[in-house]
N, C-alpha and C positions, 0 to 999 in steps of 0.2 A: 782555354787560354785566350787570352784578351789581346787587341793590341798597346793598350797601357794599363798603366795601374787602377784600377776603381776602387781601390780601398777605400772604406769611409761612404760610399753610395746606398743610398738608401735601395732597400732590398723589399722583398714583395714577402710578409711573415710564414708562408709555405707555397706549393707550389698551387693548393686548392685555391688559395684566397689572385692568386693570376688567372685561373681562370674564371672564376667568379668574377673580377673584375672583367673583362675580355669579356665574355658574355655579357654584362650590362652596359659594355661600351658598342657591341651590334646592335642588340638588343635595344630598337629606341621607337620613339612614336610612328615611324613610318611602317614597321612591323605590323603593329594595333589597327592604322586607317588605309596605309597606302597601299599593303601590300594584297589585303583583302579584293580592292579597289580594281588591282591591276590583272589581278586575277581572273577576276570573273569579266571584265572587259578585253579580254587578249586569249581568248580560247578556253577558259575554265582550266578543265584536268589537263588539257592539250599543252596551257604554259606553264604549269607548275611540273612538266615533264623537260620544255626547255628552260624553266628558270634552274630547275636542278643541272641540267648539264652544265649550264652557266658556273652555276655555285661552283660545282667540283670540277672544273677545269680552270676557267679564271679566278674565279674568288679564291681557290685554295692557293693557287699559284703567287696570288700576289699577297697573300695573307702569307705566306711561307717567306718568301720574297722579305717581308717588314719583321717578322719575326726574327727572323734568323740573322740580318742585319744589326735589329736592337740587341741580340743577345752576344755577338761576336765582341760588336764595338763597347758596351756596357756604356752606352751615350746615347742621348738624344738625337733628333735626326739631323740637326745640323752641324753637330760636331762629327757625326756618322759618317756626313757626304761629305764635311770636308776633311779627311781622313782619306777618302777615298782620291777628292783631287781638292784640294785648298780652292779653287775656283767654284765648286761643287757646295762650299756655306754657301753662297748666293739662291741656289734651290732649296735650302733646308728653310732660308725666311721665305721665300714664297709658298713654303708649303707653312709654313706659322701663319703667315699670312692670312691663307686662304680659307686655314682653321680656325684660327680668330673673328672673320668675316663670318661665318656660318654656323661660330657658334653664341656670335651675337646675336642674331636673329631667330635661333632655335631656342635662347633662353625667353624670346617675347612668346615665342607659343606654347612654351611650359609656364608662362606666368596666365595665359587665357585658361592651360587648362587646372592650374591649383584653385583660380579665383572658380572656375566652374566646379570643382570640389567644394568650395568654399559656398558658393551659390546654391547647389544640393544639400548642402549640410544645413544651411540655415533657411532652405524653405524659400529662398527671396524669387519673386517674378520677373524676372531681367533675361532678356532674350538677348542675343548675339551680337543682334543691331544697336540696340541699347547700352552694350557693355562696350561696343567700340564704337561709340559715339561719347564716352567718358574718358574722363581722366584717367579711368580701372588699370588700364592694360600696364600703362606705364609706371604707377605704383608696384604691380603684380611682378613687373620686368626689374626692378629695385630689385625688390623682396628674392627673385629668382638669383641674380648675382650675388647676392648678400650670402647666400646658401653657400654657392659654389666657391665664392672666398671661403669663407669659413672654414668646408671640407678640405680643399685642396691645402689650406696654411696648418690642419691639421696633419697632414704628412702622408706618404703612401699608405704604412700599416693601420693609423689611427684614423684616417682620413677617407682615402679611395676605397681600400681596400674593406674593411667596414661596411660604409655607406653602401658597395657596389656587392657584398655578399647577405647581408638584409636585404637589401634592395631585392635581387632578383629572387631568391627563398620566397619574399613574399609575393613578387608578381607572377611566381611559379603557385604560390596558394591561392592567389584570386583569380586568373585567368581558369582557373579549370572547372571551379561552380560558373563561373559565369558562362562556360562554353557550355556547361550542363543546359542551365536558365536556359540558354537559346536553344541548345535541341528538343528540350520536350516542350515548348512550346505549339500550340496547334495552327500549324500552317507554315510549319520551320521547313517542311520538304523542299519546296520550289527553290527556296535559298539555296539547299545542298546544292539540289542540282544546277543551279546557277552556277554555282562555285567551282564544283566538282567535275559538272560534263563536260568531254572533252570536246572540242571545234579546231577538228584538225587543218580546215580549212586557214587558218589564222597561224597555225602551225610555224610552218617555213617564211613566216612573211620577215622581212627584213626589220622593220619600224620592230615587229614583236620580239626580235632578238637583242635589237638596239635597246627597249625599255627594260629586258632583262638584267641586261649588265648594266644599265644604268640604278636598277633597285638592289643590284650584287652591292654596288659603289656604297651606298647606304648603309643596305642592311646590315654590312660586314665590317663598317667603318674602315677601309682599306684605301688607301692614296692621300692619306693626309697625315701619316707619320704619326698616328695614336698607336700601332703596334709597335712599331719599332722602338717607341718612350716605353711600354707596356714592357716590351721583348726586353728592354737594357733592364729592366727591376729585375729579372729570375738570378735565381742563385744557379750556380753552377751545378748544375742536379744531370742525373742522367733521364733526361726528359727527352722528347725527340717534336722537334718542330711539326714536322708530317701529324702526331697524334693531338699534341694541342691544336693546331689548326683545325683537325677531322670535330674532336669537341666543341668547340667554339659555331662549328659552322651548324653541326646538327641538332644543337640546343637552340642556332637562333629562328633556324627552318621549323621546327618544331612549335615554338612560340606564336610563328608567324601563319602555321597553317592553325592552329588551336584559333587564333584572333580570326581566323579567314571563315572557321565554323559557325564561334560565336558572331560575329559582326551580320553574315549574310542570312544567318538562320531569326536573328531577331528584325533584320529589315524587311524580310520578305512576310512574315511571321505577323507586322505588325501595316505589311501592306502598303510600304512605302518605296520608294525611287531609289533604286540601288548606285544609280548615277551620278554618285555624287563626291567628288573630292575632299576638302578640307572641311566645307559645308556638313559634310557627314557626321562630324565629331560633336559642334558646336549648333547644330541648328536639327538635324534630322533624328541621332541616338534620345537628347531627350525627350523629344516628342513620342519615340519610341517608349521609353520606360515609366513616361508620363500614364501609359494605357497598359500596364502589364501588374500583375499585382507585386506587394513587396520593389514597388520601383524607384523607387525614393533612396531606400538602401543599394539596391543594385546601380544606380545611377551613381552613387558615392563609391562605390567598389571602381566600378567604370571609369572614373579619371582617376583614381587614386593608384589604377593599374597603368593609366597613360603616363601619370606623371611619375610611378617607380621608372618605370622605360623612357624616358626623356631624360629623369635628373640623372640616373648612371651614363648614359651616353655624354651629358652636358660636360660632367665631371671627367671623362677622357679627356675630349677637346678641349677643355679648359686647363687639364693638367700638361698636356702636353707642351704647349706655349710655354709655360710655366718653367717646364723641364728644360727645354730650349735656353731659356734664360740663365737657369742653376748653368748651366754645362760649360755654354758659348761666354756666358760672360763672368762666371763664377758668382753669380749673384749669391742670397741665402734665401731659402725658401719664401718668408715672410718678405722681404723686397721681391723677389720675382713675383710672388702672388699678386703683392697690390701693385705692381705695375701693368700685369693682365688683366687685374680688373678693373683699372682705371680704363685702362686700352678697350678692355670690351664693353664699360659703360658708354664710353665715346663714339664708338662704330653699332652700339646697341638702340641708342634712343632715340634716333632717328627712324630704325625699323619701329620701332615703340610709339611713336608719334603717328608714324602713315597708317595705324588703325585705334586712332583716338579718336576725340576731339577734333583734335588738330588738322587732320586728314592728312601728314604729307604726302605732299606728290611730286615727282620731277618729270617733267613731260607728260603731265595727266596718269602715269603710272604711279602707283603706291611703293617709296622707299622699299618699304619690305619687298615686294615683291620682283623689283631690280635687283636687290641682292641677293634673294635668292635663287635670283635666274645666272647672275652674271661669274655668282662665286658658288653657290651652291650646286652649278649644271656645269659650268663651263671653265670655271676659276681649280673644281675640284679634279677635273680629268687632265687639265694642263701640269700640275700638280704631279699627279700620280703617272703621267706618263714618263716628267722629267727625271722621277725617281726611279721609274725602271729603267731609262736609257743610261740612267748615273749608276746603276747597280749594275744592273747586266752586262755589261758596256767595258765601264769602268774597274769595277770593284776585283780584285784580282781571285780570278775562278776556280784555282783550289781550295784557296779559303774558305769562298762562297759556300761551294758542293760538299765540303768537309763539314761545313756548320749545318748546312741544309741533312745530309746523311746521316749525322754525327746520332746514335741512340734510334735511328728511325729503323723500321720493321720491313719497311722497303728502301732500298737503295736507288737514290734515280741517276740516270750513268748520263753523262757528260752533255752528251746529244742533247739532252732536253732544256739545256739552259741556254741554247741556239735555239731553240724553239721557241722560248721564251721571251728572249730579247726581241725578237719579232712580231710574237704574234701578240702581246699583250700592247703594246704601244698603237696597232694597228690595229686593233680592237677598240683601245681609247679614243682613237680619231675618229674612227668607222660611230662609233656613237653618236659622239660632237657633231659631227658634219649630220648624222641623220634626225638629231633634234633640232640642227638649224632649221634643216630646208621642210620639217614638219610646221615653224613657227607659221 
């Protein structure tokens, strides 16, 4: 039962095609470079034993939290919160906002990595520096919006739902020869153990738990109101919050350790610097597949995997806004589209410019990389902390626990949502404040 009418709301065409989309909306580029990255820099097996506690305590918590929310209210998150307190719209646009923000500049890195598709395919010698010393990126960052209009004016079923269940089938069929390629490669061992051994010393370190739940935030798309958009499409099924959350989280762990095998087992494999961040995708992989036989093809496979895992995550965050709009102001799809995507061309091409040509800079830093420090680190935990003080807080708690229990296999009793309102807002601080004082 709802608390108004949703007649007429556009619905998700079964319950598979929601999680299918839900999984390409975790499931995004930080998966494929970052999480390999963090891994083997933060204890190996040591953190992928705290990044799992991480997942199944806060991630599922506040993935239940957005789920169970969008499914109650059968609205987007700003008609959600202000449902809950008419003061409370005022957090649902800051959380548009802040998803607006981050997924403007997440579509300029899916435009470097289609045009590096586009660069393997046609042979051409254009190195990194080269490519963002042109005009490239921000054609490419066109071309990326132009997509996600399209998808999104095509509608949930025709549209997300589609796009994001192709979508991940196929980055489930290329990631697994590729993880092959890199383990039988001769000298893939070291990698493993890179990866894999554990450094318990690094363990309990604070910074290591802080970067945990900070790659939770990502990997899971959680604190920026894409589940609770996602959660208001289900049909009234007898589905249980607790098990779609359990799927969603261990499809995208999954993903994320396959990416962690292949990635480290061809870097070390090929005898290169495992050290390396963003650089790793765009400068150090093709050098790697440049010296491997059949690399030409594999390198094609390789962003053609990055950019399944970008554009279904793009197309969350781009829907959501979108749905904001239908909701709060009764727009009709085709008006709310093209007003997000004017909105995200506008706050887009500026990240799009600071690695051109052009070079912008404000303060000697690169556009992009202020936004994506100020909205994508800091802009996304203010966010998600105000939605859990506005849910847990606010939102009236048998409702809550009755949506959250409603079909689930476990029933969680009362206590825990006292648990919850505490310790998850003070976990988002606890982050913030430890990535400041790292700066």
């Amino acid at each position: 039962m709802t608390t108004e009418n949703s007649q007429g709301r556009e619905r998700w065409s079964s319950y598979s095609g929601f999680i299918f989309a839900s999984i390409g909306s975790a499931v995004g580029i930080g998966n494929i470079w970052r999480f390999p990255y963090i891994v083997g820099t933060n204890g190996g097996g040591a953190f992928l034993v705290t990044y799992l506690i991480v997942v199944f305590s806060f991630g599922l918590a506040f993935m239940i939290l957005e789920l169970a929310v969008g499914r109650y209210h059968k609205t987007s998150v700003v008609s959600a919160l202000q449902r809950i307190r008419k003061r409370f719209r005022l957090i649902g646009f800051v959380m548009v906002g802040v998803t607006l923000a981050i997924v403007s500049y997440y579509m300029v890195v899916l435009g470097w990595i289609i045009s590096y598709f586009a660069i393997t395919i046609l042979d051409l010698n254009l190195s990194f520096d080269q490519f963002t010393g042109s005009m490239y990126p921000v054609v490419a960052f066109l071309a990326i919006v132009g997509l996600n209009y399209f998808v999104i004016r095509s509608g949930i079923k025709n549209g997300v739902e589609k796009l994001s269940k192709y979508g991940v089938l196929l980055l489930i069929a290329i990631i697994i020869p590729l993880t092959v390629i890199g383990l039988t490669l001769p000298g893939a061992e070291p990698g493993i153990e890179f990866y894999l051994t554990p450094d318990y010393s690094k363990a309990f370190l604070p910074e290591v738990w802080s970067v945990a739940i900070g790659q939770a935030f990502f990997s899971l798309s959680v604190g920026m109101g894409v589940l609770v958009t996602y959660g208001s499409y289900l049909q009234e099924e007898r589905r249980s919050v607790l098990k779609s959350s359990l799927i969603i989280i261990v499809a995208d762990i999954l993903i994320a350790f396959m990416a962690g095998l292949m990635i480290f087992s061809m870097v070390f494999a090929s005898e290169m610097d495992p050290a390396h961040g963003t650089s790793l995708v765009f400068r150090v992989m093709p050098a790697i597949f440049s010296n491997i036989e059949y690399g030409m093809f594999a390198a094609a496979l390789f962003f053609l995997l990055l950019f399944l895992a970008g554009i279904t995550s793009s197309i969350s965050m781009f829907q959501m806004p979108v749905s904001a709009l239908e909701d709060a102001f009764k727009l009709d799809r085709n008006r709310a589209t093209l007003v997000i995507t004017i909105a995200a061309l506008a706050a887009g091409i500026p990240s799009a410019l600071s690695y051109s040509s052009v070079d912008l800079k404000i303060f000697e830093t690169a556009v992009f990389d202020l936004v994506d420090r100020w909205f994508g680190t800091y802009g996304i935990a203010l966010a998600a902390a105000l939605f859990t003080v506005a849910v847990t807080w606010f939102m009236d708690r048998k409702q809550l626990m009755e949506q959250i229990n409603a079909h689930s296999p476990v029933r969680f009793p009362g206590w825990t949502l006292s648990v919850v309102r505490f310790a998850l807002p003070a976990l988002i601080i606890a982050t913030v404040l430890s990535q400041i004082l790292q700066l």
